[in-house]
VEXDREN-2710 file (C-alpha; in Angstrom, 1 decimal):
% VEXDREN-2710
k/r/px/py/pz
1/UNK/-21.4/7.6/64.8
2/UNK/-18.0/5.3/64.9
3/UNK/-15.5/7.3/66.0
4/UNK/-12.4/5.6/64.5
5/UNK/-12.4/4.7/60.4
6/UNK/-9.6/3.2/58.4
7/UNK/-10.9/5.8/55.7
8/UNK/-12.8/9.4/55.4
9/UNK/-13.7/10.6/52.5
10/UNK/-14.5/14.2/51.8
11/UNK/-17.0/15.6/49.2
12/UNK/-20.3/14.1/48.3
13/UNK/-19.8/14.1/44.0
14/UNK/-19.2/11.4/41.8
15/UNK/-15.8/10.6/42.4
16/UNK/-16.5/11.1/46.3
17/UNK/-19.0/8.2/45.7
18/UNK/-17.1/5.9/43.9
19/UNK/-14.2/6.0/46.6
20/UNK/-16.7/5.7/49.4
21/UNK/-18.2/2.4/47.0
22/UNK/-14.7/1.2/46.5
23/UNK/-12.9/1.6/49.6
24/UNK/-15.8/0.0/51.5
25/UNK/-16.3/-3.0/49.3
26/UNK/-12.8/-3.7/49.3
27/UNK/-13.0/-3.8/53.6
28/UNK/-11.9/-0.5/54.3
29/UNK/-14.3/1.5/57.6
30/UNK/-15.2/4.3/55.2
31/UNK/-16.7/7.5/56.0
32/UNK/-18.1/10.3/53.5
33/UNK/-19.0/13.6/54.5
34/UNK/-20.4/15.9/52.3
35/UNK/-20.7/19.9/53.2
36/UNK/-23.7/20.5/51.7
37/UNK/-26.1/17.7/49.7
38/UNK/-24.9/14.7/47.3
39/UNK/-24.6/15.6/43.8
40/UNK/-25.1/19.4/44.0
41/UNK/-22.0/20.8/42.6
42/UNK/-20.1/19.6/39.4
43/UNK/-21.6/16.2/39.2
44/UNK/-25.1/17.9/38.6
45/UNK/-23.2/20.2/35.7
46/UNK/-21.5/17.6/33.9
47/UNK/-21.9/17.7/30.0
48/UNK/-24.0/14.5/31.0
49/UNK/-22.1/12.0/27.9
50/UNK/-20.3/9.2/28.6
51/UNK/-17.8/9.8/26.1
52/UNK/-15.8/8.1/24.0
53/UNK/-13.2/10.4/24.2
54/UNK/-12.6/11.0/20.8
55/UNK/-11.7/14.8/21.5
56/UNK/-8.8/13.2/23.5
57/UNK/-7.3/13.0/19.9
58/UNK/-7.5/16.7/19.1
59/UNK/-5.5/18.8/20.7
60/UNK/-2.5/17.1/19.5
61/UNK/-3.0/18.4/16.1
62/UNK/-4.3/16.8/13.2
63/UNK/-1.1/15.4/11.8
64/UNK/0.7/12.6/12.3
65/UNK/4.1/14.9/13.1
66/UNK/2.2/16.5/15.8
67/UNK/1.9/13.6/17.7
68/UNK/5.6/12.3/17.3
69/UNK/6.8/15.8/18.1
70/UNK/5.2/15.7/21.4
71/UNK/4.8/11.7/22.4
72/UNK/4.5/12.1/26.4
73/UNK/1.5/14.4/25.3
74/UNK/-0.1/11.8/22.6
75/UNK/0.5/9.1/25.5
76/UNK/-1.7/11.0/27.7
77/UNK/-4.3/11.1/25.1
78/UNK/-4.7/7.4/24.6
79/UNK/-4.4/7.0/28.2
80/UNK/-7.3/8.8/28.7
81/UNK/-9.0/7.7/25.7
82/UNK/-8.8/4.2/26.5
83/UNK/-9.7/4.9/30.3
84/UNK/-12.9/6.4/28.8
85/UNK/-13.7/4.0/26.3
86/UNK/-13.7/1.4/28.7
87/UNK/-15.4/3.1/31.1
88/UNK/-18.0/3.8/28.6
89/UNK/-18.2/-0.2/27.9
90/UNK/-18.3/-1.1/31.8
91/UNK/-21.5/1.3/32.3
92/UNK/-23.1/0.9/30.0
93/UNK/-23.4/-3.1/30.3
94/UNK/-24.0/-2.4/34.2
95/UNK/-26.2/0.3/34.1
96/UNK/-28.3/0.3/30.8
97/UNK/-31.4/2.1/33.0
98/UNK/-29.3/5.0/33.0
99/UNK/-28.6/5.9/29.7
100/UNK/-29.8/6.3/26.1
101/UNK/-27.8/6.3/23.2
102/UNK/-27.8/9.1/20.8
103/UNK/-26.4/9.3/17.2
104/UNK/-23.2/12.3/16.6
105/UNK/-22.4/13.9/13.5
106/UNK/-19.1/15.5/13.3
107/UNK/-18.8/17.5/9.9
108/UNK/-15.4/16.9/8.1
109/UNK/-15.1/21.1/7.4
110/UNK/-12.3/23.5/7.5
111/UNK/-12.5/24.6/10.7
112/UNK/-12.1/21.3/12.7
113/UNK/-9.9/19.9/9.5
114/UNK/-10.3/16.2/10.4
115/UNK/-9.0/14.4/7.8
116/UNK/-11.1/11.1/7.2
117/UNK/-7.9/8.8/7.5
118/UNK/-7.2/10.3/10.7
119/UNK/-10.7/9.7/12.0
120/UNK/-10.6/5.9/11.0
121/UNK/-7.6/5.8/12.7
122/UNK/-8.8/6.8/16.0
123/UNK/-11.7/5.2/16.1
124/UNK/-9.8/2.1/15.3
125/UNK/-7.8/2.7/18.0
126/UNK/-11.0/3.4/20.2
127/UNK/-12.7/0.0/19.4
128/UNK/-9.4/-1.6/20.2
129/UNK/-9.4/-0.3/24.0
130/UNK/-12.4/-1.6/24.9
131/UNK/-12.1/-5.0/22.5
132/UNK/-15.3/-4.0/20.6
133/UNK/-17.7/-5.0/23.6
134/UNK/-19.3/-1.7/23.0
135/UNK/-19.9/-0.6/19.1
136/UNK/-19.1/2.8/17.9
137/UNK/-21.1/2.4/15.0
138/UNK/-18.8/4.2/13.0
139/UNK/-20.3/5.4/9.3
140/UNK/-18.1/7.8/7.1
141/UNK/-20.3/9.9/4.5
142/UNK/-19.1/11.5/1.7
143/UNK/-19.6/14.7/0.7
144/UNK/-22.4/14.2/-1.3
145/UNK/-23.5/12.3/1.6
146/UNK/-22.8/14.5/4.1
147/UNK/-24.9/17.3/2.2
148/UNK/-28.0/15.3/2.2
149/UNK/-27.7/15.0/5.8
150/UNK/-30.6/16.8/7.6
151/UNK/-29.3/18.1/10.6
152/UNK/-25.8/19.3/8.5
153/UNK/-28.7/21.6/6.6
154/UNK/-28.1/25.0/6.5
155/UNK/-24.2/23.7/8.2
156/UNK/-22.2/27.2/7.1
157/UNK/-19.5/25.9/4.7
158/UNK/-21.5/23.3/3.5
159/UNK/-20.9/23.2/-0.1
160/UNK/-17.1/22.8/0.7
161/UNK/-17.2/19.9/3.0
162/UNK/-15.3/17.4/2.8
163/UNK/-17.6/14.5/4.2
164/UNK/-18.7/13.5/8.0
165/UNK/-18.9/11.0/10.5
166/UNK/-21.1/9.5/12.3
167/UNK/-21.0/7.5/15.5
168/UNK/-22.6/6.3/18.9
169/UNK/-22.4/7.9/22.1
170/UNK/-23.9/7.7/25.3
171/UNK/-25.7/9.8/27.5
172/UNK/-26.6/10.0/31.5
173/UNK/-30.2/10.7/31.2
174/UNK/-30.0/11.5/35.0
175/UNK/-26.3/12.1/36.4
176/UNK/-27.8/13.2/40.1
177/UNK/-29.2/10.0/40.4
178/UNK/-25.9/8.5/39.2
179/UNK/-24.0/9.5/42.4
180/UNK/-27.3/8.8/44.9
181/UNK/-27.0/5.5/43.3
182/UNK/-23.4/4.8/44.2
183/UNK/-23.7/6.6/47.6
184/UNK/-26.5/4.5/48.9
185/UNK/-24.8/1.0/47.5
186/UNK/-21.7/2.2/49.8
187/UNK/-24.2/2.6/52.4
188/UNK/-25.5/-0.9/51.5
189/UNK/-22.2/-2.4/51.9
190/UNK/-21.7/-0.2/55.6
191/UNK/-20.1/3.2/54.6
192/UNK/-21.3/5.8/57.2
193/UNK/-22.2/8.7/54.5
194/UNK/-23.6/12.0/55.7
195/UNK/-24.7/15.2/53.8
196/UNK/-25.0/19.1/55.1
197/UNK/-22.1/17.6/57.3
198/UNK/-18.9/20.0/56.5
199/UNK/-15.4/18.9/57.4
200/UNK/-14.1/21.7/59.9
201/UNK/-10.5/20.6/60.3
202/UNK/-8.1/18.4/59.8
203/UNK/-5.2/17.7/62.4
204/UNK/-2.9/14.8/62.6
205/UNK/-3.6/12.3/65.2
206/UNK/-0.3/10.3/65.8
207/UNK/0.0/8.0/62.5
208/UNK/-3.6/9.1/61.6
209/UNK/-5.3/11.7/61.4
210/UNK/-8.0/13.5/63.5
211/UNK/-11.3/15.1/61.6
212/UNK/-13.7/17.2/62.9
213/UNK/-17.3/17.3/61.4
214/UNK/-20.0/20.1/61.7
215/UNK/-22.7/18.6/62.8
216/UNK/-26.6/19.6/63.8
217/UNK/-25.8/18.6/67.4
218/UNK/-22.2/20.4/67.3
219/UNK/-18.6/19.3/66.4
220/UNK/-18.2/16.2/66.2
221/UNK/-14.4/14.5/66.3
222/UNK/-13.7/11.3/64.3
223/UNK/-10.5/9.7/63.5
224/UNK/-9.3/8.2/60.5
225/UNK/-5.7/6.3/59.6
226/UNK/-6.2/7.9/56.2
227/UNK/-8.0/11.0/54.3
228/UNK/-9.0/10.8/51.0
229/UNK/-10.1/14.5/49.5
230/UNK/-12.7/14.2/47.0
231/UNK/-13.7/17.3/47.1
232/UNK/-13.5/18.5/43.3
233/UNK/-12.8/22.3/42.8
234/UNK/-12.9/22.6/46.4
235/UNK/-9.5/19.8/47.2
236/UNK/-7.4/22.8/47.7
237/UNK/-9.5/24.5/50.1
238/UNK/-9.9/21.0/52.2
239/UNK/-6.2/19.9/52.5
240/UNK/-5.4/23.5/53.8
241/UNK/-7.6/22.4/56.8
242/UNK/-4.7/20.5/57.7
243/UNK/-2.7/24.1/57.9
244/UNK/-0.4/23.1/54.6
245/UNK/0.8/25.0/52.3
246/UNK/1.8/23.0/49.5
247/UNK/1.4/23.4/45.4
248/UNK/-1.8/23.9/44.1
249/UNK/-3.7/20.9/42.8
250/UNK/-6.9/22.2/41.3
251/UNK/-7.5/24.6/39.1
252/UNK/-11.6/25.5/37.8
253/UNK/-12.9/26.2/34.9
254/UNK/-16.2/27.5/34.4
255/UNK/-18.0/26.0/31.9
256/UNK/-21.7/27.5/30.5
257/UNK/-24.5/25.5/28.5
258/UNK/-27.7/26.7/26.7
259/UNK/-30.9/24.7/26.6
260/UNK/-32.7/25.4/22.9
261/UNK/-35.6/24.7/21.0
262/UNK/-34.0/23.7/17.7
263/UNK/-35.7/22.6/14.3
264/UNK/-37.2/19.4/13.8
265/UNK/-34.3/17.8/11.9
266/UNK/-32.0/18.0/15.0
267/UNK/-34.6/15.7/16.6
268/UNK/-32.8/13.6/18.9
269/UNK/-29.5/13.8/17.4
270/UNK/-26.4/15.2/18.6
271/UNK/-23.7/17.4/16.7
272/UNK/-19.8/17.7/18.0
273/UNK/-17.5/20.0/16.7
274/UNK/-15.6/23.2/17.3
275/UNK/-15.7/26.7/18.3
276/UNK/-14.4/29.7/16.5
277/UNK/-11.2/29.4/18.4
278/UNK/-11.0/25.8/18.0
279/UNK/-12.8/24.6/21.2
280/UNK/-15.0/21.2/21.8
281/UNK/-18.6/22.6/20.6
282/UNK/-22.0/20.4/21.1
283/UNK/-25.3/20.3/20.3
284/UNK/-26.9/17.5/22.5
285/UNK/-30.7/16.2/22.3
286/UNK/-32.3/16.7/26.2
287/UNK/-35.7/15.4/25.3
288/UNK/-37.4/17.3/22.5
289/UNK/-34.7/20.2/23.9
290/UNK/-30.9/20.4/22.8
291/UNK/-28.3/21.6/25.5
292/UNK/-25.4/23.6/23.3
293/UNK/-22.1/24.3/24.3
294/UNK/-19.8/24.5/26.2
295/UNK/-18.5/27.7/26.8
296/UNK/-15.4/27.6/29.1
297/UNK/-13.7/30.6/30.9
298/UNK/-11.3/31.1/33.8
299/UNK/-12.7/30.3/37.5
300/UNK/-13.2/33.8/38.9
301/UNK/-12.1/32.8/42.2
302/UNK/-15.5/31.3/43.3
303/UNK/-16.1/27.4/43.7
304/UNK/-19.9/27.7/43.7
305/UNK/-23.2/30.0/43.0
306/UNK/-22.0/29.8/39.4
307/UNK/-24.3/30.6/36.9
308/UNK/-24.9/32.0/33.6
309/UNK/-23.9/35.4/32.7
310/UNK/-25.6/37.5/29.8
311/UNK/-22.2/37.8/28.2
312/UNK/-22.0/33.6/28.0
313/UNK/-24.7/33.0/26.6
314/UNK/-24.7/35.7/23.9
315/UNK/-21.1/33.6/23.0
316/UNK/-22.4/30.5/22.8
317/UNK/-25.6/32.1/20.5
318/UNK/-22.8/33.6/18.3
319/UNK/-21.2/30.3/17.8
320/UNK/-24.1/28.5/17.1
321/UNK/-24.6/31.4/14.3
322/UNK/-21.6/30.8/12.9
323/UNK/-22.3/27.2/12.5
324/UNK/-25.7/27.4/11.3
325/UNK/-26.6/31.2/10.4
326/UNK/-29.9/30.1/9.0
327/UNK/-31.6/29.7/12.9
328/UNK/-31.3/33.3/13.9
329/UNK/-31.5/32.3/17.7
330/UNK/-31.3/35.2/20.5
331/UNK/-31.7/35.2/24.2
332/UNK/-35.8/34.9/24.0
333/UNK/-35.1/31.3/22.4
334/UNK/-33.3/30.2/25.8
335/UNK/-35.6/27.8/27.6
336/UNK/-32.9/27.3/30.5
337/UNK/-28.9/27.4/31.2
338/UNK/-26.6/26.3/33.6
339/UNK/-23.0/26.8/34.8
340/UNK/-20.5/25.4/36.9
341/UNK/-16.6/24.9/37.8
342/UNK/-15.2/22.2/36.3
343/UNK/-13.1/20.3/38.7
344/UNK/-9.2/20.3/36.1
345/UNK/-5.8/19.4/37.5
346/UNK/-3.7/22.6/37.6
347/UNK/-0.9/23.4/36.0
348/UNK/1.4/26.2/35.3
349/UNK/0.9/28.0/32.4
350/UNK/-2.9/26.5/31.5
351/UNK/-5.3/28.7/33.0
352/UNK/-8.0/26.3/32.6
353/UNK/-6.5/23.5/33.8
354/UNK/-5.4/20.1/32.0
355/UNK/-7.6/17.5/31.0
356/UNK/-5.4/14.9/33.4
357/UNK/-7.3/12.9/35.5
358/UNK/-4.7/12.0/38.7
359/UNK/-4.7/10.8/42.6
360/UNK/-2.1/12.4/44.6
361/UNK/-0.7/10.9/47.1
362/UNK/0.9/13.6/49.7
363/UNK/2.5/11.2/51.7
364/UNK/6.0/12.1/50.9
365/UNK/5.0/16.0/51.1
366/UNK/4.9/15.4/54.9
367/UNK/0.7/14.2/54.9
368/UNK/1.2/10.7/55.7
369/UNK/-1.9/8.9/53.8
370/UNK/-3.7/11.7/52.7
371/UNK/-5.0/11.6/49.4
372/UNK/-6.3/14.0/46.7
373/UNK/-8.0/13.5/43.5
374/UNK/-8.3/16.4/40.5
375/UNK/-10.1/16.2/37.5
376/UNK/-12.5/13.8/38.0
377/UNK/-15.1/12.8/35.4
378/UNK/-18.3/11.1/35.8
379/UNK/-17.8/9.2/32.7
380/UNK/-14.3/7.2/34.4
381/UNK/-15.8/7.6/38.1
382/UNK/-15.3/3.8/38.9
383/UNK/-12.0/3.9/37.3
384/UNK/-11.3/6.7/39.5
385/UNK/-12.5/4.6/42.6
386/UNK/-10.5/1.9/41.9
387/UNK/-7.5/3.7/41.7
388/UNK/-7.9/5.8/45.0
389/UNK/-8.8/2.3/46.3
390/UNK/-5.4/1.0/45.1
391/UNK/-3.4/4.2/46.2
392/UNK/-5.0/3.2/49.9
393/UNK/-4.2/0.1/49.9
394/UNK/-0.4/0.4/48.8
395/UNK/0.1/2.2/52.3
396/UNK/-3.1/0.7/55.1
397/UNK/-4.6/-2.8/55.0
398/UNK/-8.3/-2.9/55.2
399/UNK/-9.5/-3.2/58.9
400/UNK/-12.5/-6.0/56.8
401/UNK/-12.9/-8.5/54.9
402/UNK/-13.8/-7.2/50.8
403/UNK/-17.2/-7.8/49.4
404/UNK/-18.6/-7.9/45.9
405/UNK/-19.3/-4.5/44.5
406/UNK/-22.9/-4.0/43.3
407/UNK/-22.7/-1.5/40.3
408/UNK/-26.9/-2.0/39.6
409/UNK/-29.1/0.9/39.5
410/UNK/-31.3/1.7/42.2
411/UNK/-35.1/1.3/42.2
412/UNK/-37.0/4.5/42.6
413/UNK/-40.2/4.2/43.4
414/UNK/-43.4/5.1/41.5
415/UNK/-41.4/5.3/38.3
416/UNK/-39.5/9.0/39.2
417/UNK/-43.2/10.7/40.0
418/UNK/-43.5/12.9/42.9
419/UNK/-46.1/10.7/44.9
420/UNK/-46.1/10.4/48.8
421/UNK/-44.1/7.2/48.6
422/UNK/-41.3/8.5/45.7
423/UNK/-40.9/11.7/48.5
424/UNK/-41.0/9.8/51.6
425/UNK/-38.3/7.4/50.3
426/UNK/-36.2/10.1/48.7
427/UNK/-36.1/11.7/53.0
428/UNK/-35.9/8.7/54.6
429/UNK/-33.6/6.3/52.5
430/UNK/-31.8/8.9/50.3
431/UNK/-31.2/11.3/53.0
432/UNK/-32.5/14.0/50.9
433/UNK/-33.6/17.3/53.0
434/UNK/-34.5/20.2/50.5
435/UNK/-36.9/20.5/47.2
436/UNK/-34.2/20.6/45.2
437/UNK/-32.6/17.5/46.6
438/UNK/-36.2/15.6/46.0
439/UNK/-37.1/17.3/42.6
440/UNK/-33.8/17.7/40.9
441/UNK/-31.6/15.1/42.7
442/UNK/-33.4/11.8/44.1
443/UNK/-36.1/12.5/41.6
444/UNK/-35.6/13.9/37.8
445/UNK/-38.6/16.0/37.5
446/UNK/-36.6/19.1/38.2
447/UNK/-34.6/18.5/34.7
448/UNK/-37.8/18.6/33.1
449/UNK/-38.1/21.8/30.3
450/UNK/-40.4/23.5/33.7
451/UNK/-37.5/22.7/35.7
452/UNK/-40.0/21.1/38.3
453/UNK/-41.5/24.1/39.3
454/UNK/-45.6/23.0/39.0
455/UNK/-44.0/19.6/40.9
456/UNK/-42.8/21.9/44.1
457/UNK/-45.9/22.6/46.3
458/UNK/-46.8/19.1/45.6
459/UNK/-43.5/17.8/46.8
460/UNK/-43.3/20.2/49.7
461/UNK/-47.0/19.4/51.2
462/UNK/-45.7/15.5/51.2
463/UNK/-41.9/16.7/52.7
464/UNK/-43.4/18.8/55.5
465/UNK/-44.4/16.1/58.3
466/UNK/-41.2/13.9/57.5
467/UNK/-39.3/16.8/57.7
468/UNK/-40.8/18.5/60.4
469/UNK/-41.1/21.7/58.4
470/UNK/-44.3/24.4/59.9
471/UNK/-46.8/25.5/56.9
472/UNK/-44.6/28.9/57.1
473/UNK/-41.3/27.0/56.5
474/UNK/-43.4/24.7/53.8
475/UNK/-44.2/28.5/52.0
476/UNK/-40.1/29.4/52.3
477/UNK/-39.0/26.3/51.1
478/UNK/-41.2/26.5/48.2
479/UNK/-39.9/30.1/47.2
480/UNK/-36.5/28.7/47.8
481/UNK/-36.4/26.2/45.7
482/UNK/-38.1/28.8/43.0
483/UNK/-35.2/31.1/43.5
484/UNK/-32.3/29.0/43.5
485/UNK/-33.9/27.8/39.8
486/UNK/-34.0/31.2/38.6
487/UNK/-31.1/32.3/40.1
488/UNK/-29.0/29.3/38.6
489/UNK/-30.8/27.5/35.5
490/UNK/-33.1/31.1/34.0
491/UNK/-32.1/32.9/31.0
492/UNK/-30.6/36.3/32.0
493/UNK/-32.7/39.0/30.0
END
């Protein structure tokens, strides 16, 4: 291990990756170190859309006064429209192998109270930020229309609509595999990354900084002329390594989601629209599957182990039978859930945290070039590279010379099967050292409607010898990898 970097980057999720991919390409000596494994907290929890960001437009109100009443607040909604929209265009060109895309309906009814001129508008304005390279495929039906629409049957309020929409989104079949991706193309272009590799502390080292990792051989001591903490919901707990006490920067949100079973005429198409109390609602094709939600709530302290509670789910059931009272849905139709903390920027007075997306640069609060990001998405994560990149390099010169950057997927081998060659590269190129980071990580079996479960003896009898696991640590990974997927993804009854 080099012992002296121009860069360390802390956390192993999607924006953690794309500052590692970033920093390196543009000649920076990068390091990532990741507590636990790559992609296992709010990157594997994500609402998996790259978005267009048309609910940008909605909490501003749905009239043109609400906007001009409150500008800075309508600036930040283009801002972060357009950042998606042309994120949206830039992946999907780059990476077409790693998502499908799916067909929205958002019903024009009382409750979300759209009116059609206001969703031409923003659409309008959508297409505009990323020049049209991408097509929204807007359609406006009519209320007649929008009636005769299978998946609006049985829509409560149906015979008052006032029309719907219909337009093109995009969806990460496989957001895991997203950041192992853009980890191991940082490693191609020589980042150092390392997973189950905590940071320890943070000291400064004369105009540096001085970190110390946790390693399987003992601490280990590297230094660093800059940190950049990428740690999602856990920044706050990583920049008080350094023993300050500044102003919180990150503030979770849990957010739930429901897997269902739902009629055939929501076959692979999607639905967006609001809660009861006016919150973003979805219903999201996952296969022959839908995923539905989400339902947000306060962080309860915790920054992991989240999972679905009985009470969550029975929310999100009641919503979905205020939408459509006709499916008479209960906790027996729940094939699987999940839960996590959403990484937000905090903010007095907003419990949940905002939707901004910012890099922080502490410099001037005493932490010479030490860098924090908040609330990151997968959807902008090379946007969000390229601007921790750009804070670096306002304050260090890169120690390199720049190389291209390679946003291509990455190969996996035997076309995402568990075979001895899919699990042996998964250990020994990916760095992957549990079930769960083969099955549900390097692989995508473990997203399957079983959850991977038949694939994990299978997987394990391969992992053993490259991992130097006995047959009685074989038998205890197995039942570990069953009870973290019951534990975190099982309906509670």
């Amino acid at each position: 291990m080099t012992g002296i970097y121009d860069a360390v980057v802390v956390g192993g999720g999607i924006i953690a990756a794309a500052a590692a991919q970033h920093l390196t390409a543009a000649g920076y000596r990068t390091l990532l170190a990741e507590r636990g494994d790559y992609a296992s907290g709010a990157s594997s929890r994500t609402s998996r859309l790259q978005h267009c960001g048309l609910s940008y437009f909605s909490p501003a109100g749905n009239s043109m006064a609400a906007f001009l009443l409150n500008p800075r607040f309508a600036l930040k909604s283009m801002e972060l429209t357009r950042r998606a929209m042309q994120g949206r265009a830039e992946f999907v060109k780059t990476s077409p192998e790693r998502v499908r895309p799916i067909t929205f309906f958002v019903p024009l009814t009382r409750e979300n109270a759209i009116p059609v001129w206001k969703a031409k508008l923003a659409f309008r304005m959508m297409q505009l930020f990323d020049r049209g390279s991408t097509p929204l495929d807007l359609r406006v039906l009519s209320p007649d229309e929008a009636r005769r629409t299978p998946v609006l049957q049985g829509l409560a309020g149906l015979d008052a609509i006032s029309g719907a929409i219909s337009f093109t989104e995009y969806q990460y079949l496989w957001p895991e595999r997203i950041v192992i991706d853009t980890i191991m193309k940082a490693r191609d272009a020589g980042c150092q990354a390392l997973n189950y590799t905590p940071v320890v502390s943070i000291a400064r080292d004369g105009e540096g900084w001085r970190v110390t990792l946790a390693t399987a051989d003992g601490p280990r001591e590297v230094r660093t002329r800059a940190v950049v903490n990428c740690a999602g919901v856990w920044v706050d707990e990583v920049t008080a390594l350094t023993g300050a006490n500044g102003a919180r920067l990150n503030s979770g949100a849990k957010g739930t989601n429901i897997v269902l079973r739902l009629p055939e005429r929501f076959r692979g198409i999607g639905l967006d629209t609001v809660t009861s109390t006016g919150m973003a609602f979805y219903l999201i094709p996952w296969g022959d599957l839908h995923y539905v939600g989400p339902w947000d709530s306060p962080s309860d302290g915790r920054r992991e182990d989240f999972r679905a509670t009985g009470q969550e789910i029975d929310a999100i059931l009641n919503e979905l039978a205020l939408l459509f009272p006709d499916l008479g849905l209960s906790r027996k139709d729940v094939v699987f859930s999940w839960a996590g903390a959403r990484p937000r920027t905090a903010q007095d007075g907003h419990p949940l945290g905002t939707m901004e997306v910012m890099e922080h640069d502490l410099t001037e609060r005493g932490m010479p070039n030490f860098f924090v990001f908040t609330g990151g998405l997968l959807m902008t994560h090379r946007d969000a590279g390229r601007r921790l990149t750009a804070a670096v390099a306002r304050r260090l010169r890169p120690s390199g010379p720049s190389l291209p950057i390679d946003y291509s997927a990455k190969a996996v081998p035997d076309g995402d099967r568990v075979s001895e060659l899919s699990v042996a590269h998964a250990i020994e190129q990916e760095q992957a050292r549990s079930l769960a980071g083969i099955l549900r990580r390097r692989l995508s079996v473990g997203w399957e409607p079983d959850l991977g479960l038949p694939h994990a003896e299978e997987a394990a009898r391969i992992a053993a010898p490259l991992l130097g696991w006995t047959s009685s640590r074989t038998r205890d990974e197995v039942e570990r990898f069953q009870r973290q997927t019951a534990l975190h993804y099982a309906r509670p009854t």
